[in-house]
C-alpha positions, 0 to 999 in steps of 0.5 A, spaced: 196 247 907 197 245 900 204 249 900 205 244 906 203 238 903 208 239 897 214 242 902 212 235 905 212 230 898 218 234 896 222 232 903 221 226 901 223 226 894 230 230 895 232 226 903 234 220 900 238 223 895 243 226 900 246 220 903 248 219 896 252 225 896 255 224 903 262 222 903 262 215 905 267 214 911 268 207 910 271 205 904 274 211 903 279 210 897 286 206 900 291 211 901 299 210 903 296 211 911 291 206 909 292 201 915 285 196 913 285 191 909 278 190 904 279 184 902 277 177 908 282 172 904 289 177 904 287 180 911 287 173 914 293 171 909 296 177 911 295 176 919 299 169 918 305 170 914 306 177 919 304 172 925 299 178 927 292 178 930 286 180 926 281 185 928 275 184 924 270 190 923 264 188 921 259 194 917 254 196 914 253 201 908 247 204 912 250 204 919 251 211 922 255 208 928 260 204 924 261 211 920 262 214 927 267 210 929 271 210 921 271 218 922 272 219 930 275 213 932 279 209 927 282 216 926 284 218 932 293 217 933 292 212 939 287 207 935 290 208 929 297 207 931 296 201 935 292 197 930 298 200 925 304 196 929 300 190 932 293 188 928 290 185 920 284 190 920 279 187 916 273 191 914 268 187 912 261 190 909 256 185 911 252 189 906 256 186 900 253 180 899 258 178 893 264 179 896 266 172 899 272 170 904 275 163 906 273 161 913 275 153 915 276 152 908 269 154 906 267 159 902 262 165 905 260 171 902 261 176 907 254 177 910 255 169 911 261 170 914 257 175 919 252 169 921 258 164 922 261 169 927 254 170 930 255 177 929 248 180 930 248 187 929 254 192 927 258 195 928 261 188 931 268 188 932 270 180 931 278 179 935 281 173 932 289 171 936 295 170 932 294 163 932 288 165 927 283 162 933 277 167 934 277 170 941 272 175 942 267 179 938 265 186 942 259 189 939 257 197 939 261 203 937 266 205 944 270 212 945 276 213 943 280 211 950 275 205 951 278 202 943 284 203 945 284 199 951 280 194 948 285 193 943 291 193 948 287 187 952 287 183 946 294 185 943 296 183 951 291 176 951 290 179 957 283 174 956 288 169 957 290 169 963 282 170 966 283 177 967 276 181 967 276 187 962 274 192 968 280 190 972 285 190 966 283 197 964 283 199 971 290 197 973 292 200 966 290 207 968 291 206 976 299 205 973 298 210 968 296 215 973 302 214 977 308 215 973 
């Protein structure tokens, strides 16, 4: 009972000493392949001077989802390709309370930018069109194949011409199997 007892304590002692030598999949140092922006105020810059639409990528530090999706999704060719060619990606640690950006000239730091946007878990995934107008937020981890729809839905402004998601994606796949 006693040995049990100390295995207990010492699990507990040594488990949150892991997560700090897990690699963190979301900030991971900035590479010539890096396709994200980790600062609010250049990514929205950026976004104007280029005429892009931005995807906003709301996370936290402690957020299993959102390192999910940075390892599996954001790396798979079909998104990475498309946020490449078409997108500002900003990601945005809603854990970092001193980093600020600029929204309506206002300053927030980003966990207020969060609040501002109405995000209410994360990951959440803000689209902001290429007249900076935000459009839609889209909250949870997706597969690889549903991002990649849900980016070429925003990049078409497909939201525009009222068309459902559902239907965009279906008719997408409906044409794609008959080529």
């Amino acid at each position: 009972m006693r040995a049990l007892l100390l295995g207990i304590v010492l699990a507990s002692l040594i488990a949150p000493l892991r997560s700090f030598a897990e690699p963190d999949l979301v900030n991971t140092e900035a590479t010539a392949d890096t396709i994200w922006v980790d600062d609010w105020d250049t990514g929205i810059a950026q976004a104007k001077r280029e005429n892009k639409p931005v995807l906003v990528d709301f996370f936290s530090d402690g957020c299993g989802a959102c390192r999910g999706m940075h390892k599996y999704v954001f790396t798979d060719e079909k998104v990475k390709s498309r946020i490449a060619d078409g997108w500002v990606w900003i990601q945005v640690n809603t854990s970092h309370g001193w980093k600020f950006g600029t929204w309506d000239g206002a300053p927030y730091r980003y966990n207020e930018l969060a609040r501002h946007f109405r995000v209410v878990g994360v990951p959440t995934y803000l689209f902001i069109d290429s007249d900076g107008v935000p459009v839609q937020a889209v909250v949870g981890s997706k597969d690889t194949d549903m991002f990649a729809d849900i980016l070429d839905y925003f990049a078409e402004r497909a939201y525009e011409r009222k068309i459902p998601f559902e239907t965009f994606r279906k008719k997408k796949h409906d044409s794609a199997s008959l080529k």
